[in-house]
N, C-alpha and C positions, 0 to 999 in steps of 0.2 A: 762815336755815333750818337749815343745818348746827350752828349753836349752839344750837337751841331742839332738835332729835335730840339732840345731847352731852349738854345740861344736864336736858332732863325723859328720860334713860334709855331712847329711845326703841325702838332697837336692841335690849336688852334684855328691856324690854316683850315688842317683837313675836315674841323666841324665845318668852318666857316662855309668853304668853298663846298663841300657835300651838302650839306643842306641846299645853295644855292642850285648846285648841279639838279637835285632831287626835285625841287621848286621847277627850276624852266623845263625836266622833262614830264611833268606832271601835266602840264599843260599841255603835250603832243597827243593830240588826238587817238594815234594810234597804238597809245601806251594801253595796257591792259590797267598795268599797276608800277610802282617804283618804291621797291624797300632799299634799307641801307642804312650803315652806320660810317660815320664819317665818309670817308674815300671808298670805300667796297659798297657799290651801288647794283642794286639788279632790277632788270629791265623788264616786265613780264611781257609779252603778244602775247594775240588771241591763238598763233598756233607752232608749230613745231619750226624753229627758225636756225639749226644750223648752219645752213646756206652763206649767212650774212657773215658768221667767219671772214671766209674769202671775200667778200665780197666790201668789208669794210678796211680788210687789207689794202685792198686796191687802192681805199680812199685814203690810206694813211692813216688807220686804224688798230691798235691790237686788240680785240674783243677776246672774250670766252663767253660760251652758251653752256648755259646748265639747265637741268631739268627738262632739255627741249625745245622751252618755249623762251628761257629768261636770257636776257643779254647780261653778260657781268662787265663790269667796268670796275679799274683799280689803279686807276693811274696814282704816281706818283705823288708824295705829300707835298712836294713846293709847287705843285699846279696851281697856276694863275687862273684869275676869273679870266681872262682875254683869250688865255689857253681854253680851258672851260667854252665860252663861246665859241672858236674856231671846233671843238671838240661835238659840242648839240649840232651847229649846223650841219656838219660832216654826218654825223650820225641820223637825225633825222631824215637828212637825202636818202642815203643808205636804206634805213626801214621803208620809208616812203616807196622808192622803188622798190625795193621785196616785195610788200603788201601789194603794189600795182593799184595804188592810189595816187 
């Protein structure tokens, strides 16, 4: 395991592509806040969003919600920026609809 991290850059990856992820969802309006280190991103709303669980299931999602309000995201360290993008979009929809904006 540790040779297949070293050898496909994985490490790297996960800054790379986390920061990216952290960046385009900074920018969704309806984000409260976005902390995270590398791959392990949390998502904050304004309010209490279990809900969206199921609801981003549906979309082809596996989310966890902590604290309530935070979305956690942890996908996997070879995740692709195109991955990534199909991943905001999908997700965005998702809150969007929640919030009923």
């Amino acid at each position: 395991v540790l040779n297949v991290i070293q050898d496909e850059n994985l490490i790297e990856n996960a800054a790379k592509i986390g920061q990216y992820l952290m960046d385009q969802l900074s920018q969704f309006s309806a984000v409260k806040e976005v902390r995270g280190k590398g791959l392990m991103i949390g998502i904050e709303l304004d309010r209490p969003c279990g809900d969206l669980v199921g609801q981003a299931r549906d979309a082809g999602l596996l989310i966890n919600v902590t604290a309530d309000s935070v979305v956690r995201l942890l996908p996997s360290l070879n995740i692709t920026q195109a991955d990534v993008d199909t991943l905001i979009e999908r997700l965005t929809d998702v809150i969007t609809r929640f919030l009923g904006k």
